[in-house]
N, C-alpha and C positions, 0 to 999 in steps of 0.2 A: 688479423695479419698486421705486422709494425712495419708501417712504411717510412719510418722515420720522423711521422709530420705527430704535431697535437692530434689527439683524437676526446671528442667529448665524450663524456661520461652521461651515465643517466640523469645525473642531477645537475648535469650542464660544467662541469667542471670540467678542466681539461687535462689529459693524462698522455704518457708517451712513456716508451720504452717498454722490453719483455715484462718488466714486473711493476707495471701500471702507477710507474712512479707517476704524482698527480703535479700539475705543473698551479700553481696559487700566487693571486697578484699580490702585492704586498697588502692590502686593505683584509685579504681575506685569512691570512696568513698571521698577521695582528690582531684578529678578530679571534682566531682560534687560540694564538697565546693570552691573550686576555684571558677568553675561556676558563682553557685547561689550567692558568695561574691562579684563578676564582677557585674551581673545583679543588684542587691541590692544598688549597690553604683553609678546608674547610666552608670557604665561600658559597652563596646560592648563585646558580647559575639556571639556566635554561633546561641545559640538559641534567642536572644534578640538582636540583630545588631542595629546601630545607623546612622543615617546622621548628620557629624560636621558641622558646617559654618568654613569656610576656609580662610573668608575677609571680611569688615565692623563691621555693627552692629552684626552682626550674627557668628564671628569669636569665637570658641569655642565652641557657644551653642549646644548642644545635642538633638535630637530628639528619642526618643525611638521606631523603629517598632515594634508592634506589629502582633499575627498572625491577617489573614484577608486580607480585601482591609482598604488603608488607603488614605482616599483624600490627596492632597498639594494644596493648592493656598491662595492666597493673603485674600476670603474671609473670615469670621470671624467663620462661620459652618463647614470649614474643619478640618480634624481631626490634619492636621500641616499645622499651616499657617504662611507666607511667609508677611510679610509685607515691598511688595518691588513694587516701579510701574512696571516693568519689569515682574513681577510675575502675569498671569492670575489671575482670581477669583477662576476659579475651572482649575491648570494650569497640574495638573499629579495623576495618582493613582499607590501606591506601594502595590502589591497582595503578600503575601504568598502564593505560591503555591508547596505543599511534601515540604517544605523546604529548596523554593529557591526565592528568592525577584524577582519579577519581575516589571520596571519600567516600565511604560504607560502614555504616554503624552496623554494630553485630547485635543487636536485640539487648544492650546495655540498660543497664538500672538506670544511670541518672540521665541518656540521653548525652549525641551526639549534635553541636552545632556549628554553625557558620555563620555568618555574622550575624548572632543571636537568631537566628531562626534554628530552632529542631530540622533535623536534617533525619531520611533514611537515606539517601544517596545524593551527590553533587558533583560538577565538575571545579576543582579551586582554581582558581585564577589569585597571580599574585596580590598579595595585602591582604589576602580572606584572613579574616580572624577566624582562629578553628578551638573549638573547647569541648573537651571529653571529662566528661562531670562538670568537677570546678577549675581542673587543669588547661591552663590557655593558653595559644600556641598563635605566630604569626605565620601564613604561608609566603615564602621567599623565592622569585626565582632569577633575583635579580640581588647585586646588594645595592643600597642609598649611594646617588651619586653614579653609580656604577652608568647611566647614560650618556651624563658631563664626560666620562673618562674615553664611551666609546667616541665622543662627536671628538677629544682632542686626537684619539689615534686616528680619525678618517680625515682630520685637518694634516696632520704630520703623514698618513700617506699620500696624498694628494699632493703636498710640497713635494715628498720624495719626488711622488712621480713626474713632477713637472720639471721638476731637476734633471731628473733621468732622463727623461727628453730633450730636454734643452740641451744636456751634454750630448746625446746622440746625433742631434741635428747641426750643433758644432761641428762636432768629429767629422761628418758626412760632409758640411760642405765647408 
């Protein structure tokens, strides 16, 4: 029933109106542009984490995970593929699983690792180095710096907001 007022949501957010339009402080609302302006431009984020190449041909390039399982290997039907002799045909799959990547070697020749340990299965946490054969990859799910930017956007909302107020309590008295 829309009584007119905020009504919280399950994840504590607050929503109002027939079509749950969600009502977001500015802190939170900078937080998502951040976000979605990271993911957009190729960026690691949280919700969209990245494997870099770290050396060779592959030094820089970005991979995007998405949610699901996602193949790796050297063949051409995987969903990231590796073109490296080193690199199986079908050589790892990376699962989202609630919201935490999990690595899974497929019974590969040269051997799947993380930070130089052989891995059959892991959970990555950002900065794992990841290597399938001899091809190496950084896991991202954040980009460098990208902290410094959120603590300047929670300074510049907290100024707003304090403005915002002060203008309000003006107005009022």
């Amino acid at each position: 029933m829309n009584t007119g007022q905020p009504q919280s949501t399950e994840d504590g957010r607050l929503r109002a109106g027939p079509q749950g339009t969600q009502l977001l402080s500015a802190v939170q609302m900078q937080q998502l542009a951040l976000e979605e302006s990271q993911a957009a431009n190729g960026r690691a984020s949280s919700h969209k984490p990245v494997l870099e190449g770290t050396q060779g041909e592959l030094k820089g390039s970005r991979f995007t995970l998405l949610q699901g399982r996602q193949t790796i290997g050297r063949r051409g039907d995987n969903d990231i593929v590796i073109n490296d002799p080193s690199v199986s045909a079908t050589h790892a799959w990376i699962i989202n699983q609630h919201g935490h990547y999990v690595l899974m070697n497929t019974l590969s020749t040269n051997g799947t690792f993380v930070n130089d340990k052989r891995i059959h299965e892991t959970v990555l946490v950002h900065g794992d180095r990841v290597r399938f054969g001899q091809a190496e990859f950084t896991f991202l799910t954040h980009e460098h710096g990208a902290s410094t930017l959120r603590r300047y956007a929670y300074v510049a909302a907290a100024v707003l907001g304090a403005a915002a107020l002060a203008g309000a309590i003006w107005w009022v008295v």
